[in-house]
N, C-alpha and C positions, 0 to 999 in steps of 0.2 A: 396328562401331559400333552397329548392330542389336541385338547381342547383348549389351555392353554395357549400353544403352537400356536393354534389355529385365530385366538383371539389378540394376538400379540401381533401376526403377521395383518389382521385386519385392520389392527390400530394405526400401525406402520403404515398400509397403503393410503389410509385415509389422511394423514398426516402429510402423508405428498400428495396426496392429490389436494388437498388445500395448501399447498404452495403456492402462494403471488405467481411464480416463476412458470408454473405450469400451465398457466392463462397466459394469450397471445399481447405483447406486449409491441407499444415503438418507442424509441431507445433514439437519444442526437448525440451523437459522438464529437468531439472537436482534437485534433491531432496539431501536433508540432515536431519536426525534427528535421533529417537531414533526408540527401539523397548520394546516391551513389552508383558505380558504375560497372559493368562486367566489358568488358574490352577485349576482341581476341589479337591482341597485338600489346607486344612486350615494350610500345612506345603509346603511353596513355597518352590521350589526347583532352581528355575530360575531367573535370573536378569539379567534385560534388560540393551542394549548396544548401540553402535553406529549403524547405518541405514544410506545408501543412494542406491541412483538407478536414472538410465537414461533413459529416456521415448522418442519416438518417434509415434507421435499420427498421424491423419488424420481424422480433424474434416469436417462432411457430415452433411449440413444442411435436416431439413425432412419435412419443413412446406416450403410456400412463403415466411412470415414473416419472417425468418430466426430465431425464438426463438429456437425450438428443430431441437435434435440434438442428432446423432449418433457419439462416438468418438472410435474407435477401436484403438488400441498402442499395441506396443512390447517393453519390458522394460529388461534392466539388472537390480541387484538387488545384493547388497551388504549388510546383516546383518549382524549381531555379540551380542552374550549373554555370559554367565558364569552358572557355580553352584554355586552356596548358599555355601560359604564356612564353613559357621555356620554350616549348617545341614550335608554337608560333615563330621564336625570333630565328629558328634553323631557315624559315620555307619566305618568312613575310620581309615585302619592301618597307613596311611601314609598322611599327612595334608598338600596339594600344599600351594604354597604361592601367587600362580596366576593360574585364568584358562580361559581359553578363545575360544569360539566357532565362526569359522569363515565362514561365510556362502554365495557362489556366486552363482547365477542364472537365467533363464529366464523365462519371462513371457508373455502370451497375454492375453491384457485387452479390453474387448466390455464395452460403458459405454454409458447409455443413459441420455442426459441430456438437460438442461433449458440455453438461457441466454438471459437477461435485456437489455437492449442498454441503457446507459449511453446520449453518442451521437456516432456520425458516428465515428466508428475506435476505439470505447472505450464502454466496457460492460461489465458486471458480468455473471461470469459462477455457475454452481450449476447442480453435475450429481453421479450417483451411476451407478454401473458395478461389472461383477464379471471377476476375472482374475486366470485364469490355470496357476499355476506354477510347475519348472520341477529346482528341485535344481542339478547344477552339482558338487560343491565340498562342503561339510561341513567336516572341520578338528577341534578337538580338540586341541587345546597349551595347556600343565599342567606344571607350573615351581614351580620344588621342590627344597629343599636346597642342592644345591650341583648339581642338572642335571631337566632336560627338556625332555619331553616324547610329542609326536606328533604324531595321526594316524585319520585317516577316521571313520567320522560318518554314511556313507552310505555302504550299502553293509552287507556282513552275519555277521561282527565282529562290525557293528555300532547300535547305539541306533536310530538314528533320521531316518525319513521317507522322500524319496524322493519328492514325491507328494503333492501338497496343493492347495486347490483352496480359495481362500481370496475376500470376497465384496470387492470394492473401491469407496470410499467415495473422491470426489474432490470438492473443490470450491475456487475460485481466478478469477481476475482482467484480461482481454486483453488491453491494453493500446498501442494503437498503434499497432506494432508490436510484443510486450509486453508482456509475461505474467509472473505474480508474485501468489501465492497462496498455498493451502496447499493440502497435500494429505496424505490418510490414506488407510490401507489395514486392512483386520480381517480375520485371518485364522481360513479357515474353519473344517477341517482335522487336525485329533491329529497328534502332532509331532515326538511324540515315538512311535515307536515299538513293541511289544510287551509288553503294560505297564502293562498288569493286570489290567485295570481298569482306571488306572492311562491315563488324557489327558490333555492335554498343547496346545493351539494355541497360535498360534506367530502371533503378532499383530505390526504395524508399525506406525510411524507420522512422516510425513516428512515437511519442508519448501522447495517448488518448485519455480524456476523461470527458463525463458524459453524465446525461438523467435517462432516468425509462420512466416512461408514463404510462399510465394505465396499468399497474401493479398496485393492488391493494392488500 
């Protein structure tokens, strides 16, 4: 029975250690969804918009098994929000008819995480990370009746803060060469500027799918 045991457990290791998954892989992610807000004042001022971003990972297995795992990525990052045009018409001379906040930039994500084996080439992922981001353009669109007004949120005449560093929450499917799942960010770092008090993180939720290359 010993011996058995013993040839059954070696069969097994060998079997993951020839997992695709357990050779260092890079993986392009591509994300679509919305973004959203955590506000500490009971009169929102922000309303979440369109969200996407392009991920380039390189997942590092850390065990034999291949279950954990190191995932470091560099992402672009595309959001978008508005003001509250309710609470604009409380404070403003002048009441837009559209406004829109457009926001690009980069980011690097370390994330450490778990995954499942299904079977050989097919597994469940499940990981959390945090990611330094560095926004380079946030413009303001304001369209009023009759004209359009456009300028930068960054810088000594803008409201919003270049800098954020956001958890990331990931969990999704490898299927093959495959991957399908979701991903989420949470900022860490108020968004404005000199609020007074006043803070805002900008939070995301994306639907990801993606390839990994170099998996055989």
């Amino acid at each position: 029975m010993a011996i058995a045991l013993g040839v059954a457990m070696g069969v097994l290791a060998q079997t993951r250690s020839l997992n695709p998954e357990n050779a260092p892989y890079w993986g392009l992610r591509a994300g679509v969804g919305g973004t959203a807000f955590i506000e500490n004042s009971d009169e929102k001022l922000f309303q979440g918009k369109f969200s996407t971003d392009l991920r380039v990972i390189r997942n590092y297995t850390t065990a034999d098994n291949g279950h954990w795992y190191i995932e470091p990525a560099i992402s672009l990052y595309y959001n978008t929000w508005s003001w509250d045009v309710g609470v604009l018409a409380e404070t403003a001379s002048y009441i837009p008819l559209s406004n829109s906040f457009r926001n690009f930039g980069v980011g690097a994500q370390v994330s450490f995480g778990f995954r499942a084996f299904i079977k050989e080439r097919q597994s469940f992922h499940v990981s959390m990370g945090l990611e330094p981001r560095v926004g380079l353009v946030c413009n303001c669109h304001v369209k009023y009746s009759g004209a359009s007004v456009s300028g930068s949120e960054y810088g000594s005449d803008g409201i919003c803060n270049r800098f954020d560093l956001a958890t990331v929450f990931d969990i999704g499917f490898n299927i093959d060469n495959f991957y399908v799942g979701m991903h989420a960010t949470g900022g860490m770092l108020n968004l404005i500027k000199d609020g007074g008090g006043y803070t805002v993180n900008l939070d995301t939720v994306l639907f990801s799918i993606g390839y990994n290359f170099s998996v055989k």
